[in-house]
N, C-alpha and C positions, 0 to 999 in steps of 0.2 A: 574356551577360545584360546587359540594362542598367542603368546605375546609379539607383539612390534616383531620381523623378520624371523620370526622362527620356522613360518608359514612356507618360505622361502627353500629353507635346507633341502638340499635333497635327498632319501633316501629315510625319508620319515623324521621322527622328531627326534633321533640322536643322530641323526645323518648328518652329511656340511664340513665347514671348515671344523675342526680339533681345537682348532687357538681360539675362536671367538668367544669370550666370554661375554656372558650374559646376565642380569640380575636375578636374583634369589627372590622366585613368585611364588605364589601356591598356584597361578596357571602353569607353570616351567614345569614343577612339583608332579600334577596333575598329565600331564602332558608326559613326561619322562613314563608314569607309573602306569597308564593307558595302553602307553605304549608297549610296554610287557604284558599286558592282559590284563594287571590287578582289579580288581575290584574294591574301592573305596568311594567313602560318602565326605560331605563336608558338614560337621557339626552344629552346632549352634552356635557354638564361637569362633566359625568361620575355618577352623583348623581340618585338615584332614585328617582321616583314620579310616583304619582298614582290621581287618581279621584273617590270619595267618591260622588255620588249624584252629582252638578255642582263644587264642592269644589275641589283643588286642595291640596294632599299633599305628602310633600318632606319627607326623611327621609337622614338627613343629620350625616355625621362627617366630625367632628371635633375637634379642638386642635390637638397639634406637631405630635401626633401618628395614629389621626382618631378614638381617645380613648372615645371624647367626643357624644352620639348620642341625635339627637334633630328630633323630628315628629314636623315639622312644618305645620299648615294646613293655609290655605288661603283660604276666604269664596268668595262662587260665588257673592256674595251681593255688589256691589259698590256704592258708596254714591260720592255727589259733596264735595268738598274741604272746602266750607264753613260746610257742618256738622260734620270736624274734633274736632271741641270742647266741640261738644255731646255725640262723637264716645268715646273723650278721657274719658267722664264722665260714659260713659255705661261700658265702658271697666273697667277702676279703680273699678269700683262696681265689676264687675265680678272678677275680680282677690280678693277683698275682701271677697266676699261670698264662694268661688271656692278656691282649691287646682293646680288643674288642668282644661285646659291648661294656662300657661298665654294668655290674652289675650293685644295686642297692637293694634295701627294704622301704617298703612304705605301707606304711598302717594306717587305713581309713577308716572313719567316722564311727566305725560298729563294731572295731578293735581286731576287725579281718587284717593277715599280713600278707603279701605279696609282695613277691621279687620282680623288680623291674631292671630292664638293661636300655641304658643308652651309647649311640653313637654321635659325635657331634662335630661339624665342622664351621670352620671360620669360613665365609665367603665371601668378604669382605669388598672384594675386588671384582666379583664374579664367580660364574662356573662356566664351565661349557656343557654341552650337553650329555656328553661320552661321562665326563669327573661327574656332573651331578647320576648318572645313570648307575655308576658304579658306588656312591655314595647310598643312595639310595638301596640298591641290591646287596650292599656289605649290610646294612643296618638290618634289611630284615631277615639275612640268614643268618648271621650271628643271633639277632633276639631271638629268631628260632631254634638257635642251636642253645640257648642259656635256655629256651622255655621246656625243652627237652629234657636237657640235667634235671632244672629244678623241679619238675613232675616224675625223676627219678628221685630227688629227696624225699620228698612224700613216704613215699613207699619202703624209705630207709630210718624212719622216725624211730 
């Protein structure tokens, strides 16, 4: 469903006024990412996520209000635990050369490593539909573009 006056805009759900901003929902979220075609589910903890290629990514809020959004991507690429000190060295490059997405490591529970890239923005005030649409489509072609490299590290071990 869409939120209070979104229903309104014309010319679909990034369509309308430019200036109106709106609050940071996972129906806004949902409604922006439909609206390009995406295909995604909602979790069990109510968060979204989707699959790009083998890549998994979230599109999270966060902070006190759910004010804060963050395109988290996770690359299909796993590495053993001993090549976290290479992972951290490719990464640190990438975040030097890159704007966008950060990239980090995270090692999970079975001592599997994976590189994750995030985007994140304050939206404290609001978005509009246009800002959140391009938020959202920066986050998942850069995670695309880090999940890329990083499945070329692989192969450079």
């Amino acid at each position: 469903m869409a939120p209070p006056g979104f229903q309104d805009l014309p010319d679909g759900p990034v369509g309308g006024h430019p200036h109106t901003l709106l609050p940071l929902t996972n129906e806004l979220i949902a409604t922006v990412l439909t609206s390009r075609g995406y295909t995604f589910h909602t979790d069990s903890d109510g968060d979204l996520v989707g699959r790009w290629d083998d890549n998994v990514i979230y599109f999270f809020r966060l902070g006190p209000q759910g004010e804060l959004l963050q395109v988290r991507t996770t690359a299909a690429t796993s590495f053993p635990i001993e090549d976290v000190p290479t992972l951290y060295a490719r990464c640190n490059a990438w975040n030097h050369d890159r704007l966008w997405p950060k990239a980090f490591v995270h090692v999970d529970d079975h001592g599997t490593a994976r590189v994750c890239g995030e985007v994140i923005a304050d939206l404290e005030r609001g978005v509009t539909t246009h800002q959140l649409d391009q938020l959202l489509e920066r986050g998942i072609a850069t995670g695309c573009q880090l999940a890329a490299a990083v499945a070329t590290w692989k192969s450079t071990r």
